[in-house]
N, C-alpha and C positions, 0 to 999 in steps of 0.2 A: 779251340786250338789256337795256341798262340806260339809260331812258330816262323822258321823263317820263310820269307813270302813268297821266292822264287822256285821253293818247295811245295809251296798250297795243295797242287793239282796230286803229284806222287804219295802224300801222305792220305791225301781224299780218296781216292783208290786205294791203299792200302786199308784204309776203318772201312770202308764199306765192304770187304769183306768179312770185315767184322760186326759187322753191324745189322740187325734184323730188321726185315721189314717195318714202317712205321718210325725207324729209331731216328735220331736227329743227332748230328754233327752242328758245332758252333764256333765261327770264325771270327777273331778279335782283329781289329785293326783294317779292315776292309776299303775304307775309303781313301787310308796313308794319308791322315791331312790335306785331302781334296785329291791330292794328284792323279790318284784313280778316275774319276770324273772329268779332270782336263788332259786335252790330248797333248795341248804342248807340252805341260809338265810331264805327261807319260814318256814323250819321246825323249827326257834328259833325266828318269829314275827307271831305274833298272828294274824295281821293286813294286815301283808302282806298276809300271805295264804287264811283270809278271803277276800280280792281282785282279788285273783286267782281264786278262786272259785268261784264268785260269775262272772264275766266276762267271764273267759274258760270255766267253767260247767253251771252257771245257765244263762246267755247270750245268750252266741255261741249257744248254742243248743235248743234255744228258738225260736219256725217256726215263730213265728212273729215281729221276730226282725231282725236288718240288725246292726249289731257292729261292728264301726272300731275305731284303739287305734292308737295314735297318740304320736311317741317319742318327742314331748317337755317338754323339762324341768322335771318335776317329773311326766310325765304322763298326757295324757288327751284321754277321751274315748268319743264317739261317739252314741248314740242307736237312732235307727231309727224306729219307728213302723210301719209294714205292712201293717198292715188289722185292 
């Protein structure tokens, strides 16, 4: 998925109803040229902090998912569905 960023979390809920157990979702651009990873940069992109959040809080702590993020290039993310 390479979409806009402030969207991430609405479209991931939306395929995982599509999506069967085991299936995988893949997200481009994950890290926004660092700014994901720094918090001051987060606090002055709108886009970066909506990628932060939407990975570290609506992801990670989703029971039926398995996410892993991948430093290439400007980011690539991983979701794997459970159940």
């Amino acid at each position: 998925m390479d979409a806009d960023k402030e969207n991430y979390s609405n479209y991931v809920d939306r395929l995982l109803h599509l999506l069967k157990p085991g299936g995988f979702i893949m997200l481009d651009n994950t890290l926004w040229k660092g700014a994901v990873a720094c918090p001051e940069k987060r606090a002055s992109d709108s886009q970066a902090q909506a990628l932060y959040d939407a990975i570290s809080v609506d992801f990670m702590s989703h029971p039926d998912l398995d996410v892993h993020s991948l430093m290439l290039a400007d980011g690539f993310s991983v979701i794997r569905k459970k159940n």
